[in-house]
C-alpha positions, 0 to 999 in steps of 0.5 A: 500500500503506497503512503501518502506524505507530505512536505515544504521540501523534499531534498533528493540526496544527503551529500553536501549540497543536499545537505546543505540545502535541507539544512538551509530550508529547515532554518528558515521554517520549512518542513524538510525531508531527505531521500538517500538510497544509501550508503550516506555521507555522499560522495565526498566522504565516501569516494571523493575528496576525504578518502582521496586526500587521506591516501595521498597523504601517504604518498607524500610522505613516502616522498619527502622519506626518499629524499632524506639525502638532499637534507642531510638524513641517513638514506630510508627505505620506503616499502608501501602497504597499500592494505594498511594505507587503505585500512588508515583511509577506511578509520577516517572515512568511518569518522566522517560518514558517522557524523554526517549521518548523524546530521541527516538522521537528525529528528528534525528531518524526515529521512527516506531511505529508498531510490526516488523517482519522480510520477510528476512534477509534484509527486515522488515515489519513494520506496512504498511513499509518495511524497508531495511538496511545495519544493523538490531539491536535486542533489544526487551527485555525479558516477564515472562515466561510461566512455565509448572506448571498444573492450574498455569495460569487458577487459576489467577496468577500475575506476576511481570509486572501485580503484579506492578499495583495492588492497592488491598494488599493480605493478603497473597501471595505466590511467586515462585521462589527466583530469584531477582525479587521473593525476591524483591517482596516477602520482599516488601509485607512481610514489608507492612503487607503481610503474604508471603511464598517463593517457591525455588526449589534449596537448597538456595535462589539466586541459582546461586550464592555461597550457603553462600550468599543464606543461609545468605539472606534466614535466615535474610529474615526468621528472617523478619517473611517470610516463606522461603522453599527451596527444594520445587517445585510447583506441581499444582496449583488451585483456592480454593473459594477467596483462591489459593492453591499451592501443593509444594513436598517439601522435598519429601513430598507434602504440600498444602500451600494457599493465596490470590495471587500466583506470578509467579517469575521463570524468564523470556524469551527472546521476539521474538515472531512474529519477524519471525527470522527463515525468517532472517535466525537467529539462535535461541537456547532454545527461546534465541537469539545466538550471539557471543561476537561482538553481532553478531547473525548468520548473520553477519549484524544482531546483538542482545542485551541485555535480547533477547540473555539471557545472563544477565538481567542487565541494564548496560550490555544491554547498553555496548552491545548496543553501541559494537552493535551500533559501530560495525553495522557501522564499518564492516571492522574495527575488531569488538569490543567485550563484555568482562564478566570480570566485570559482576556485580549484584544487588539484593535490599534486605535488606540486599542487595546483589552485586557481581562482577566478578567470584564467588567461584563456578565459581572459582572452575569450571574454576579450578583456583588456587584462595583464599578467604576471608571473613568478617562480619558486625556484627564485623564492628563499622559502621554496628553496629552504623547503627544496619545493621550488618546482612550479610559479605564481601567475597572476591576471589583473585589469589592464586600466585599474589593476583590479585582480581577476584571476590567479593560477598557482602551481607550487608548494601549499598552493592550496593554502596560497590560493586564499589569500587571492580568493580573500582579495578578490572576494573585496575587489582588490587590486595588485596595488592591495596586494602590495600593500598587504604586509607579508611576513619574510620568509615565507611562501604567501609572500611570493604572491606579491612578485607577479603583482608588482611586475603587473604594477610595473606594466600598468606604469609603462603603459 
């Protein structure tokens, strides 16, 4: 027998954003109800940024242990467990799903635990209830997308949400894409003993951002031991006895390149499948999500948010548009508030990492903006070189006439720690003449932030 419920908001997923949404629309009144078929805590405590962030650490210490000569310490040697790297994962991912469960199953919500699918713009079946309200919020996440590539899913391939549990380390691994996740895991094995190979289609690895933070990333990763092709595209792949083997065109000619595992890392795709959004009456364009900058789809009482609209799969962004999402559900007659991109910013954690902010040079020179750029080198900068991480620069775009920042990529030591100061300035408008007149402490790595800045100043005075 189906139940029939009622709600202001029903909110689809309990990951951050719909968390943060739920959480938003209950503080401001609303009667709220969660659906999360499970396993909850979503997918960044459970498949993404905590569990990736928590082996990768490992790795980073495995480095800095080999390198014990160039500091003036006896020799080490590292033997890596990836069982016991994975059990250290499995401890903190525990800790952090527990407390997100005990958010959502707060008595404050009403928590379904069931797939969920839409009968109409306002009915949604779940499990044996119907809920009905006033508002639905979309928040079900992102899965690995399925590439047509011939062999690739009947010769074994992992991908990262299953390459997360393995406790046996290859001998070799070939990864398929250079995207963050493809880089993350590629170096993580790379460091623990893996031989890898890395497959880019584009002409440098983090395509989407400018060529001269892909190519010093690709370098100082090759410099590491990995073998970075780019201009490469897999062909087919096949399982050849215990060994995969990947036919790659690479620079017009076909190469045959063999491992022990291949990792599907060419992205991921919005996850709708069985919401039936086509009964809710939901535009759906290229299995993305459309909403506008309100986080309205459509139909004006259903938002969506976070990776199912496909526009950035950042954790941080997700929230902001949860709580726009959350707010504006429950105030339809006040103006909505909007998601403003100005401040988009990224994180890849490589070493050396890479963070950026705001609009890149590429993006500067599409939008034809009259802009400026400056850039500095750590392997110039006293602490990077007493920290012996000098590999990478700061590199800064400004407004040609007033200086006023619009964007900044940093590839380096703590990048993701330096990148703040930036988003901190360019959330106040600021200028590089603020960042001069910011007081920086010597020495350390957030004063090399001011280098590109006063070569841009200097730029500005000239022209």
């Amino acid at each position: 027998m189906t139940t029939q419920r009622t709600h202001d908001v029903v909110v689809i997923g309990g990951g951050s954003a719909g968390y943060a949404a739920a959480r938003t629309a209950r503080e401001a009144g609303a009667d709220v109800a969660i659906v999360d078929q499970g396993p909850l805590g979503g997918l960044c405590i459970l498949r993404g940024c905590m569990p990736t962030k928590a082996i990768l650490r490992s790795a980073e210490i495995a480095a800095v242990m080999r390198r014990a000569p160039e500091f003036g310490l006896s020799p080490v040697e590292v033997r890596a467990s990836l069982s016991a790297i994975v059990d250290r994962k499995n401890r903190l991912v525990r800790e952090f799903a527990e407390y997100r469960i005990q958010q959502l199953r707060d008595p404050a919500f009403a928590l379904y635990e069931a797939p969920a699918t839409f009968l109409s713009p306002y009915q949604l079946q779940v499990g044996s209830a119907c809920l009905a309200a006033k508002s639905f919020i979309i928040a079900t996440g992102s899965v690995p997308r399925e590439v047509a590539i011939p062999g690739l899913t009947a010769a074994g391939c992992v991908t990262s949400d299953s390459l997360l549990d393995r406790r046996e380390q290859p001998e070799s691994l070939i990864v398929l894409g250079a995207g963050p996740v493809g880089l993350e895991f590629a170096q993580f094995f790379a460091r623990i003993g893996t031989q890898v190979t890395l497959v880019q289609r584009g002409a440098h690895v983090l395509s989407h951002l400018d060529a001269d933070v892909g190519v010093a990333l690709g370098q100082a990763l090759a410099a590491e031991g990995l073998r970075v092709m780019t201009d490469a595209q897999a062909l087919r792949v096949q399982r050849d006895g215990n060994k995969m083997a990947v036919s790659v065109l690479h620079k017009g000619e076909e190469k045959v390149l063999a491992g022990d595992l291949v990792l599907n890392a060419l992205g991921r795709v919005p996850n709708i499948t069985g919401l039936n959004l086509a009964a809710a009456q939901v535009t759906v364009e290229a299995g993305r999500v459309v909403v506008d900058d309100g986080m309205r789809t459509s139909q004006s009482h259903i938002f969506a948010v976070g990776d199912v609209t496909d526009l950035y799969d950042i954790v941080h962004i997700a929230i902001q548009q949860g709580e726009l999402a959350g707010w504006n559900a429950c105030h339809p007659g006040d103006s909505p508030r909007r998601f403003d991109d100005r401040l988009v910013a990224e994180v890849i954690f490589t070493e050396p990492q890479v963070a950026a902010v705001g609009l890149t040079e590429k993006a500067c020179r599409a939008r034809g903006l009259s802009y400026l750029t400056g850039t500095y080198p750590f392997a110039d900068h006293g602490k990077a070189m007493c920290l012996g991480n000098t590999q990478g620069f700061v590199k800064l775009m400004a407004d040609r006439a007033n200086g006023t920042v619009l964007g900044a990529e940093i590839v380096g030591p703590e990048s993701g720690e330096l990148i703040h100061e930036l988003i901190a300035v360019m959330y106040y408008h600021g200028t590089v003449h603020d960042l001069l007149r910011i007081p920086h402490y010597h020495p350390t790595l957030a004063e090399i932030v001011t280098y590109p800045a006063e070569s841009i100043v200097e730029q500005m005075r000239r022209s």
